[in-house]
Backbone as CSV, one residue per row, in Angstrom:
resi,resn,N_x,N_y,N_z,CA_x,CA_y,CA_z,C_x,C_y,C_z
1,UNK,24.084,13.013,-60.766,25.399,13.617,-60.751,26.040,13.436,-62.113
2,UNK,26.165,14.348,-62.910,26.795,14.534,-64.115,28.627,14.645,-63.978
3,UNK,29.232,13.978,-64.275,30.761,14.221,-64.201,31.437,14.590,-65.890
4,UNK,32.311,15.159,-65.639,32.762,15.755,-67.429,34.275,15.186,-67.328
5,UNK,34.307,14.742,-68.958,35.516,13.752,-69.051,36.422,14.942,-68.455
6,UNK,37.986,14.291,-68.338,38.793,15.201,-67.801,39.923,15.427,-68.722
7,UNK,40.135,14.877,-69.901,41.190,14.805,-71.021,40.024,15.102,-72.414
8,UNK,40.716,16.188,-73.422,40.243,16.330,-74.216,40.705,15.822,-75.327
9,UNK,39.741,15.534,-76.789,40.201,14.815,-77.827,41.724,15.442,-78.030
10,UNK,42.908,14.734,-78.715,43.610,15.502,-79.015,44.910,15.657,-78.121
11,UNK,44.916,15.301,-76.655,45.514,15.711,-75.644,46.295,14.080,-75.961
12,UNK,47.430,14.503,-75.446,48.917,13.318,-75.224,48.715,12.820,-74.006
13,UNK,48.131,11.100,-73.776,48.284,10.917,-72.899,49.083,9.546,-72.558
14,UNK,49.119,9.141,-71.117,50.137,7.651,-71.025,48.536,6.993,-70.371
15,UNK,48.951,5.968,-70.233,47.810,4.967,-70.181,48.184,3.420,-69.467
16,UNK,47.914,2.880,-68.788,47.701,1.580,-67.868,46.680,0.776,-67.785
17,UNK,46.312,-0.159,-68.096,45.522,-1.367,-67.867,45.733,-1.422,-66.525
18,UNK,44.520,-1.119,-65.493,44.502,-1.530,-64.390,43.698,-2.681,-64.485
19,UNK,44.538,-4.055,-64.095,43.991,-5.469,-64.344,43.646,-6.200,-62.969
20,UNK,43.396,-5.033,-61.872,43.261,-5.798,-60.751,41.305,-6.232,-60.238
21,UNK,41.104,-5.554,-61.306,39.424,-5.402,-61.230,39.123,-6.997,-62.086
22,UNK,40.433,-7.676,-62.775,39.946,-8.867,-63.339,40.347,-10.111,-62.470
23,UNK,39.940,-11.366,-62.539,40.246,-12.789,-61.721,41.185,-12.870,-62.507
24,UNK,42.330,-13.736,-61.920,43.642,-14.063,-61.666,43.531,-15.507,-61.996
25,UNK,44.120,-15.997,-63.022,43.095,-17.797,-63.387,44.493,-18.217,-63.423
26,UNK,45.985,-17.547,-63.372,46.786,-18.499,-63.572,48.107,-17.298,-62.257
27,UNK,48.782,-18.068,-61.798,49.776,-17.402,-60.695,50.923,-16.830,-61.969
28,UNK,50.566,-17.463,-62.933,52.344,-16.081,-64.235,51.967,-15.344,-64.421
29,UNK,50.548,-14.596,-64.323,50.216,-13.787,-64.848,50.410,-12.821,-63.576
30,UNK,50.680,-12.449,-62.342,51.797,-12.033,-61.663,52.741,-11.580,-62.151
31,UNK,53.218,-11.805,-62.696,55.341,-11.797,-62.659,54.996,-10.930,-63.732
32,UNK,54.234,-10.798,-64.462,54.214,-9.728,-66.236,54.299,-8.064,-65.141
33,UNK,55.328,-7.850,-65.793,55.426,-6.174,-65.515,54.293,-5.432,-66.459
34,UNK,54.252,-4.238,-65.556,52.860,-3.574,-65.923,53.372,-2.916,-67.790
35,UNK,52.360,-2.688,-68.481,52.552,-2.180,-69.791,52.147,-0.739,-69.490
36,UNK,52.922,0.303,-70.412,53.053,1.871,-70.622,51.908,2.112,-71.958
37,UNK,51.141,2.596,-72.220,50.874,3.070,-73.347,51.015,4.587,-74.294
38,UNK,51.409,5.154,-74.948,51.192,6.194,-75.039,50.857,6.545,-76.216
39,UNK,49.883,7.522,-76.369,48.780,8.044,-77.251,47.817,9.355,-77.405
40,UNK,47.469,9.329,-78.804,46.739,10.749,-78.167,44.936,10.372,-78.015
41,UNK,44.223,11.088,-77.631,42.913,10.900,-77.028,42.095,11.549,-78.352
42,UNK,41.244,10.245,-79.322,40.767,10.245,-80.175,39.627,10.086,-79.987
43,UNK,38.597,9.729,-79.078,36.970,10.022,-79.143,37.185,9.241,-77.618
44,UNK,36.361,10.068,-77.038,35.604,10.028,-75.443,34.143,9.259,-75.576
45,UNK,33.840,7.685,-74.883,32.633,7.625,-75.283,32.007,7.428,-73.528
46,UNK,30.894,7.770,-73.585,29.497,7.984,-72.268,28.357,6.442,-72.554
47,UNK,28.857,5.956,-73.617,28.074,4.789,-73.742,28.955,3.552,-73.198
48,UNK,28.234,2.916,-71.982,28.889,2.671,-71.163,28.758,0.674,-71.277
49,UNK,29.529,0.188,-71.795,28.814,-1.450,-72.427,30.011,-2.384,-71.675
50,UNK,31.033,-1.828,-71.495,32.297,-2.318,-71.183,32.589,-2.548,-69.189
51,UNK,32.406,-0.773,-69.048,32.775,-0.705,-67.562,31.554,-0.351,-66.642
52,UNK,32.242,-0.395,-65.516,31.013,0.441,-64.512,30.233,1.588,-65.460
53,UNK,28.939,1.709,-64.689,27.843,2.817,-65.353,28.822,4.161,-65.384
54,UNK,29.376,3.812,-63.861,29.594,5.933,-63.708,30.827,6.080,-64.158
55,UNK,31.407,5.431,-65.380,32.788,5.577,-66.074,32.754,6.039,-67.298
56,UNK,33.789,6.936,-68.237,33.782,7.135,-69.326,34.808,6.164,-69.797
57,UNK,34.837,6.212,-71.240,35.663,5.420,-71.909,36.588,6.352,-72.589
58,UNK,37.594,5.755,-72.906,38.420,6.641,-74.324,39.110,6.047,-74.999
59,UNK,39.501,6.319,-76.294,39.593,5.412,-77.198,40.900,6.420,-77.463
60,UNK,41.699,5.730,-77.459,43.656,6.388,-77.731,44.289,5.440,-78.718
61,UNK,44.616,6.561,-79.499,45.591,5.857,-80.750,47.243,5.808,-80.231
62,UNK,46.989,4.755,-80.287,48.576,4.355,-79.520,49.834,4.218,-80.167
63,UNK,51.052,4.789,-79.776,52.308,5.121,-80.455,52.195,3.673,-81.672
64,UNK,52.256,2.868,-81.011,52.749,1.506,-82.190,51.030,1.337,-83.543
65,UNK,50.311,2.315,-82.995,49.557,2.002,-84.275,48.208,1.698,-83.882
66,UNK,47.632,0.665,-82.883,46.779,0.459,-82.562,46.052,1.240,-81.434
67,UNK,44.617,0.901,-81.896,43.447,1.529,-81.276,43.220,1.009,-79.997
68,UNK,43.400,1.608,-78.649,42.797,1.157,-77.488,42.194,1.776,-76.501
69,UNK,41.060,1.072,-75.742,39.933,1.426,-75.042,40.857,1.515,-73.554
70,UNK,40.217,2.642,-73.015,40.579,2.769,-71.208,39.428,3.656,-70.333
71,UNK,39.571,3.029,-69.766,38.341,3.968,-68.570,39.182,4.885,-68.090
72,UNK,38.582,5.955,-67.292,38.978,7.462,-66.851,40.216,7.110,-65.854
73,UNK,40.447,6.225,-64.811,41.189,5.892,-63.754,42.476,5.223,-64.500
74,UNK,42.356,4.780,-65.943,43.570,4.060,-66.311,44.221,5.426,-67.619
75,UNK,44.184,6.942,-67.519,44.095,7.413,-68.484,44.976,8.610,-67.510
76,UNK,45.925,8.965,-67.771,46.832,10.006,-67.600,47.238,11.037,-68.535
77,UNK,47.277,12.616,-68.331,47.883,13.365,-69.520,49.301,13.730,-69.086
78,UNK,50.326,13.707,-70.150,51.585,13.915,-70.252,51.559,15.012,-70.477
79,UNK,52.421,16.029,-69.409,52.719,17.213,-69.882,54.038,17.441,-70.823
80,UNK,54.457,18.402,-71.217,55.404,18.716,-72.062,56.057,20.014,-71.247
């Protein structure tokens, strides 16, 4: 089963760290309100080292400057 990314390079999107897929080693890390990202979608990668096999990655240049990685489920496009 072949799946095709769903955001193209270029496209404005918002973005979430879904952190529930990680262990929980301290109870404060609770109380942190969730973080917004927003960015545009700078290279889609299929090489898969990070997440599950059947996930893409994408790599979004984010308003404040920095480069960050998200899988397909943490990756939203903003319309205008």
């Amino acid at each position: 089963m072949k799946t095709k990314f769903e955001h193209a390079i270029g496209d404005l999107v918002i973005c979430k760290y879904e952190l529930d897929y990680y262990v929980r080693l301290s109870p404060f890390l609770s109380d942190i309100a969730p973080v917004f990202y927003i960015g545009i979608v700078i290279a889609r990668q299929s090489q898969l080292l990070v997440f599950y096999e059947r996930d893409f990655i994408y790599e979004v240049l984010c308003t404040e400057g920095n480069r960050r990685y998200f899988a397909k489920w943490e990756v939203e496009k903003l319309s205008l």
